[in-house]
C-alpha positions as CSV (number, residue, x, y, z in Angstrom):
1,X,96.8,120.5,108.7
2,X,97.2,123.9,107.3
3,X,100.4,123.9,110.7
4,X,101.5,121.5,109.4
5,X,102.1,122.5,106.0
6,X,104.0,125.9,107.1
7,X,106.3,123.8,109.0
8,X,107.3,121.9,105.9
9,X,107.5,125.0,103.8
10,X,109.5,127.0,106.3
11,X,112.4,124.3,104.9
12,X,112.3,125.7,102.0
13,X,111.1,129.3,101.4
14,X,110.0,132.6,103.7
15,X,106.7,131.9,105.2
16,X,103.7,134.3,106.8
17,X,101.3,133.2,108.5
18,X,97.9,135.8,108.6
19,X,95.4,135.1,110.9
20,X,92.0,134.0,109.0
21,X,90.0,137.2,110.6
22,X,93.2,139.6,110.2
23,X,93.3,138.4,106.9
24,X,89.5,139.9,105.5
25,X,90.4,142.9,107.7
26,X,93.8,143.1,105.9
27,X,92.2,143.4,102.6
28,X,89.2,145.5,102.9
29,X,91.0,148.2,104.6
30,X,93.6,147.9,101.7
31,X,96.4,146.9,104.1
32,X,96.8,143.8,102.7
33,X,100.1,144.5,100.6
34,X,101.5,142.6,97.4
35,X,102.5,139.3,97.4
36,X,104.6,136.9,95.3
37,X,102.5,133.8,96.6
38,X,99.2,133.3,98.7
39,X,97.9,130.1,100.1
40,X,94.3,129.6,101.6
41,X,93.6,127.0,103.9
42,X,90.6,126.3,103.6
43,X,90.0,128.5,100.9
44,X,85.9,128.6,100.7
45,X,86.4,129.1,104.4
46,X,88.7,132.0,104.5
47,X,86.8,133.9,101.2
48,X,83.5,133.5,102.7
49,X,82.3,132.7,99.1
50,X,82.9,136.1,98.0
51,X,83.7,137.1,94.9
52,X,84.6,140.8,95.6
53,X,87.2,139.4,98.7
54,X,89.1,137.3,95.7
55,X,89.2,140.0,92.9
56,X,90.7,142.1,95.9
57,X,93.3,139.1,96.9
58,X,93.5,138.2,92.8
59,X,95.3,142.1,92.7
60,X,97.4,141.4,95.4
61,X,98.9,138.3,94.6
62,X,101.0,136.9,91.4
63,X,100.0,132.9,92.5
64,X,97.2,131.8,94.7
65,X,97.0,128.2,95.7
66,X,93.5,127.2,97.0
67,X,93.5,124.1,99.8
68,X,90.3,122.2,100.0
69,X,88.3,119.1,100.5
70,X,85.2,117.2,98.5
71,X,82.6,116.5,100.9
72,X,80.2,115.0,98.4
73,X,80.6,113.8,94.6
74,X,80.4,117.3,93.1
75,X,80.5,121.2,94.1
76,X,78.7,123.7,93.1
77,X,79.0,125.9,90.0
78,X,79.4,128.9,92.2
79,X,82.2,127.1,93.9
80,X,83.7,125.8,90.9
81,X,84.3,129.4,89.5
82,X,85.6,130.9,92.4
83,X,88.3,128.0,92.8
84,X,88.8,128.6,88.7
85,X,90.3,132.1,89.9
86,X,93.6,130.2,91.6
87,X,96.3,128.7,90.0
88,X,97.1,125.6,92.0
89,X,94.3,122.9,93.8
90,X,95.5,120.8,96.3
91,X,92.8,118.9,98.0
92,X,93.9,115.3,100.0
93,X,92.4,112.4,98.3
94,X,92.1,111.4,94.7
95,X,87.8,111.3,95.3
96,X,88.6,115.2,95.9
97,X,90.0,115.6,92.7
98,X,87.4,113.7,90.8
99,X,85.0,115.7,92.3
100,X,86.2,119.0,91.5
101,X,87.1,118.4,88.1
102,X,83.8,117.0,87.3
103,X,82.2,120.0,88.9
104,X,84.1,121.9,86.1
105,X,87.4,123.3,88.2
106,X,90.0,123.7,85.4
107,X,92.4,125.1,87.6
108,X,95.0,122.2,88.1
109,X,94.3,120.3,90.6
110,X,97.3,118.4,92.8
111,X,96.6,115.3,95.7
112,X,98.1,116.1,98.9
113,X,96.6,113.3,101.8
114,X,96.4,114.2,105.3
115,X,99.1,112.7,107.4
116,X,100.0,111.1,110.7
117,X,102.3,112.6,113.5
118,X,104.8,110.8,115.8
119,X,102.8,109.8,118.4
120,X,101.4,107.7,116.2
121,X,104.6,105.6,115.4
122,X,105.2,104.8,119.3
123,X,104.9,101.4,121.0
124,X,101.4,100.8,123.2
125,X,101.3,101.8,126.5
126,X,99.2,101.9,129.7
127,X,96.6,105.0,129.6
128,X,97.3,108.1,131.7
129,X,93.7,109.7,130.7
130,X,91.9,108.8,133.8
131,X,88.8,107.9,131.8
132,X,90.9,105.8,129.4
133,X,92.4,104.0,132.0
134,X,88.5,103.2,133.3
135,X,87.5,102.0,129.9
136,X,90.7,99.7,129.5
137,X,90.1,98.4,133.2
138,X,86.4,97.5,132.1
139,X,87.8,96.3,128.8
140,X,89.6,93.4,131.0
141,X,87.3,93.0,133.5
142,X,84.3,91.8,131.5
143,X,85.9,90.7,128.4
144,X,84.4,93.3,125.8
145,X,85.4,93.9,122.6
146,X,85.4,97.5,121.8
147,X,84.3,98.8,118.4
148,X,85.5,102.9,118.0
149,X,83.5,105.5,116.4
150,X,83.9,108.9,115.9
151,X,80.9,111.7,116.3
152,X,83.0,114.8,116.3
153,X,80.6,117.0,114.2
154,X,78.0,116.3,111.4
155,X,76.4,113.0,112.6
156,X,74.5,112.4,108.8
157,X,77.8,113.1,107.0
158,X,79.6,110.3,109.5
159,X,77.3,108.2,108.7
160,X,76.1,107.7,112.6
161,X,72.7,106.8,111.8
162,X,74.0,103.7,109.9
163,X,76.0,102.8,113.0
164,X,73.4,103.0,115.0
165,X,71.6,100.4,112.7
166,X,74.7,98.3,112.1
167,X,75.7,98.2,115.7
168,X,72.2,97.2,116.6
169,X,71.9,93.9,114.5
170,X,76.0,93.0,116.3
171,X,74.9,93.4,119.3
172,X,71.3,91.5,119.1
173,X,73.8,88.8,118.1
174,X,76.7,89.3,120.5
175,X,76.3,90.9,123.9
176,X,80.0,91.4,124.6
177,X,80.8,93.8,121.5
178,X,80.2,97.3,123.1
179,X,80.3,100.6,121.0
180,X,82.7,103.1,121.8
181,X,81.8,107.0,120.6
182,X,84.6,109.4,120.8
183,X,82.6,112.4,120.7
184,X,83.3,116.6,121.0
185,X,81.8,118.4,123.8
186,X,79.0,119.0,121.3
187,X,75.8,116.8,121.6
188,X,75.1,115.8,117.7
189,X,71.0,114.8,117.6
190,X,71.9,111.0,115.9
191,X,73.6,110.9,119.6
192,X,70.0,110.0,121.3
193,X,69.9,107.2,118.7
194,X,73.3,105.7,120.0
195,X,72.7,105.9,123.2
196,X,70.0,103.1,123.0
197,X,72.9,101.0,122.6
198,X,75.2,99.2,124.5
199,X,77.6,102.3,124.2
200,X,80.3,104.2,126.2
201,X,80.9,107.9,125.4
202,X,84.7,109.7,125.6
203,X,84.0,113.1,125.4
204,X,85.7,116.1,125.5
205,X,88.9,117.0,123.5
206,X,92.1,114.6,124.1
207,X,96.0,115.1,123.7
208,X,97.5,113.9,120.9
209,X,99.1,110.9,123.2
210,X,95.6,109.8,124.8
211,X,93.9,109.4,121.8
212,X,96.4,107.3,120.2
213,X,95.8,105.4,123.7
214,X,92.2,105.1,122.5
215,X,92.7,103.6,119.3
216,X,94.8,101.1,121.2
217,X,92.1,100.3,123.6
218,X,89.4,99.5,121.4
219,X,89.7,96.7,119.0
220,X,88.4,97.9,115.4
221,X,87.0,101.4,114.2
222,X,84.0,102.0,111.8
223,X,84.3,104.9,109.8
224,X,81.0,104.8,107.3
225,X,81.2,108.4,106.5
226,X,79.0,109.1,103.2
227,X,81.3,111.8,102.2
228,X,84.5,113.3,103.3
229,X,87.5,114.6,101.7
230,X,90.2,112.3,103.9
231,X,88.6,110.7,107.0
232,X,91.6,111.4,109.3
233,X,89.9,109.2,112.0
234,X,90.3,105.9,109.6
235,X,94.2,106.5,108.8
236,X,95.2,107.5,111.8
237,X,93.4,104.0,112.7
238,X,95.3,102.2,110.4
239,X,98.6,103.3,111.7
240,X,98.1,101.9,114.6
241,X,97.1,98.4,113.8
242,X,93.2,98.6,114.3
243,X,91.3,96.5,112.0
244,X,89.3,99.6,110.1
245,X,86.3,99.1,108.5
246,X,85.2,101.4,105.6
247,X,83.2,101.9,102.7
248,X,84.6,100.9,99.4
249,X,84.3,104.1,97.7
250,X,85.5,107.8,97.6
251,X,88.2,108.9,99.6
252,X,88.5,105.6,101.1
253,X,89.7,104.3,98.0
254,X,93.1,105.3,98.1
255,X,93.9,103.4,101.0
256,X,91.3,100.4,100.8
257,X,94.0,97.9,100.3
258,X,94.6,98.3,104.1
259,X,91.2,98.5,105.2
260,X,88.3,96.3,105.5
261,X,85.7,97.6,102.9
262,X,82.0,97.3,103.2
263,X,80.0,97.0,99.9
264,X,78.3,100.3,99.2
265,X,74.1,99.6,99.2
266,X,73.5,103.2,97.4
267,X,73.6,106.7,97.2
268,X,72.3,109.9,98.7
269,X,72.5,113.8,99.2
270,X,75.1,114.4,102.0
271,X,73.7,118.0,102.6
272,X,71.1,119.7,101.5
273,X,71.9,123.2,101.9
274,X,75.5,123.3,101.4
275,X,76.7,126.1,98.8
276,X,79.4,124.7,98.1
277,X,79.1,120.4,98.9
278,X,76.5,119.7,96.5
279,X,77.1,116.4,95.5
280,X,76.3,112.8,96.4
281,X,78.0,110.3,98.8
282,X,78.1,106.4,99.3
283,X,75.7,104.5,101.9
284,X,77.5,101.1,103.3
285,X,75.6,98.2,103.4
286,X,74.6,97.8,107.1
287,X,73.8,94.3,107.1
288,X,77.0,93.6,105.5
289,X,78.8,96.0,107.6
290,X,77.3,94.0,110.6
291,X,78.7,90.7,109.4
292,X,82.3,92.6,109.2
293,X,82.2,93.5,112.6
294,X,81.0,89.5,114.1
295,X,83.7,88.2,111.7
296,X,86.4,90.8,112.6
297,X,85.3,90.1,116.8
298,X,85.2,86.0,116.1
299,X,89.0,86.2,114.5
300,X,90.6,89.2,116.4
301,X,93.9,88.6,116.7
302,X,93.9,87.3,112.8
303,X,92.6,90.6,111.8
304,X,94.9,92.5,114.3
305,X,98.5,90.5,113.0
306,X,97.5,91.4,109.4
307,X,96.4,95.2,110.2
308,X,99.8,95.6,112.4
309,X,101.8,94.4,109.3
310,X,99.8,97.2,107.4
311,X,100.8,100.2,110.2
312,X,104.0,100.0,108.8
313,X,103.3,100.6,105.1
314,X,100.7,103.2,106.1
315,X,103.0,105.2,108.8
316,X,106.1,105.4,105.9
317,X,103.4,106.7,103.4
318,X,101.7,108.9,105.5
319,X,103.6,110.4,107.9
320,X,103.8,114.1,108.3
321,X,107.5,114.3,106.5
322,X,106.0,112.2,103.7
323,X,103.6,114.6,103.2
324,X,105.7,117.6,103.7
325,X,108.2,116.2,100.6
326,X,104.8,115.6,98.6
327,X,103.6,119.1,99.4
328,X,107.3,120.6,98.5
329,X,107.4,118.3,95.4
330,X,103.9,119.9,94.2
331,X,104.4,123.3,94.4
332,X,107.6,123.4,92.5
333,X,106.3,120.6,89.8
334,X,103.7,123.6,89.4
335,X,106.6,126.2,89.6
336,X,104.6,128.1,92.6
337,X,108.1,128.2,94.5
């Protein structure tokens, strides 16, 4: 993300880009300099949560634009005052912003969404990834319909235990709707719970060009994430025409309209031992959910027609030079450039 941003700034004003470990070097040794402008990305992240590494930057810089996300309903206090110390916000959903100014941020805080490059905006074509190829060829061969998930990292915040039990009561109903989990080369511990299932695992990292294969392989995504400040995995999704299931609630909400929401059955902790994420997130209703999926798999090519019709909407809205204008639009709104 934080690439991508440079490369729309770089049309517009002088750009350096410090390396996040040169960076805390840089200013404890004093080396750091003076600059007009500094921007964070990820801000928490990069300051470690220390308070003596921002009065440092806070002398060093005349504006100081802080780049997060809301992985839960609230941060912390302790979070909330470092953020205070910048002058510009700019997280990527309008959840985000909810979040942090209910947590007490009084900085001013700006919506910038994620966005969606060009390989997302080309026609369909035959896989080249060897194992992508194998999983379309099975695809044809049996007649299964392929539901996509993604485990990359923090299997409670995805919401994979909730797949697990979703995907469970689909498939004691239908035996040719077959889970597919795009996974890291880590093992995340709700994976043993997944594997019970009728499942197929892609793991490993993928190009840019194969995984927009992969969403065009399968024929719907769940993304029932209980907290997240974007969900890349469901708009990329979307702007590709894949029927994309989601809860109705948080980030998801300023895209819902082309998504397929799934009623919310309560709330819980997302972590709890996060210094920063210390707020609540949304549960989908997995029955519900389940009768999404059956509906979604008895209608397919109803549900794909209508969700191609939305790719177009969602790849002019969200495409990377969107963004880049939004971003550009922000900072001089805020009169940071």
């Amino acid at each position: 993300m934080a690439k991508r941003h440079v490369e729309a700034l770089r049309n517009v004003v002088e750009v350096k880009e410090v390396d996040e470990l040169e960076f805390r070097e840089q200013l404890i040794s004093g080396k750091f300099g003076v600059h007009e402008c500094v921007a964070l990305h990820p801000f928490f992240l990069q300051l470690k949560l220390n308070w003596a590494l921002l009065f440092e930057l806070r002398r060093r810089c005349e504006k100081l634009i802080a780049f997060e996300v809301a992985d839960s309903d609230a941060i912390s206090t302790y979070a909330a005052g470092m953020v205070n110390n910048a002058d510009l916000v700019i997280v990527p959903s309008t959840f985000a912003k909810y979040a942090y100014i209910r947590s007490g941020v009084r900085t001013p805080v700006e919506v910038l969404p994620h966005g969606v490059g060009e390989e997302f905006m080309r026609e369909p074509r035959e896989p080249k990834h060897e194992k992508l190829r194998q999983l379309l060829q099975l695809k044809r061969e049996k007649g299964f319909k392929y539901v996509l998930f993604f485990l990359w990292h923090s299997g409670h915040r995805k919401g994979a235990d909730l797949v697990y039990q979703v995907m469970k009561l689909v498939q004691s109903r239908r035996k040719d709707i077959i889970l597919v989990v795009k996974r890291a080369d880590i093992i995340d511990e709700h994976l043993q719970w997944l594997r019970k299932l009728r499942m197929i695992e892609v793991a490993g990292w993928l190009r840019t060009d194969d995984l927009v294969d992969l969403y065009d392989i399968c024929d719907m995504l769940i993304c029932p994430s209980r907290g997240g400040g974007f969900e890349m995995n469901a708009i990329e999704a979307l702007a590709r025409g894949l029927p994309t299931i989601v809860p109705k609630w948080g980030c998801f909400l300023d895209y819902i309209e082309y998504a397929i929401p799934v009623p919310v059955s309560g709330f819980v902790r997302v972590f709890t031992d996060n210094p920063v994420h210390t707020g609540y997130g949304a549960e989908i209703d997995v029955s519900a959910a389940a009768d999404i999926i059956l509906q979604v798999a008895e209608d397919l090519e109803e549900h794909k027609a209508r969700a191609r019709e939305n790719a177009e909407a969602i790849r002019r809205r969200y495409s990377w030079r969107a963004v880049g204008d939004r971003l550009i639009q922000i900072l001089r709104m805020r009169k940071v450039i």
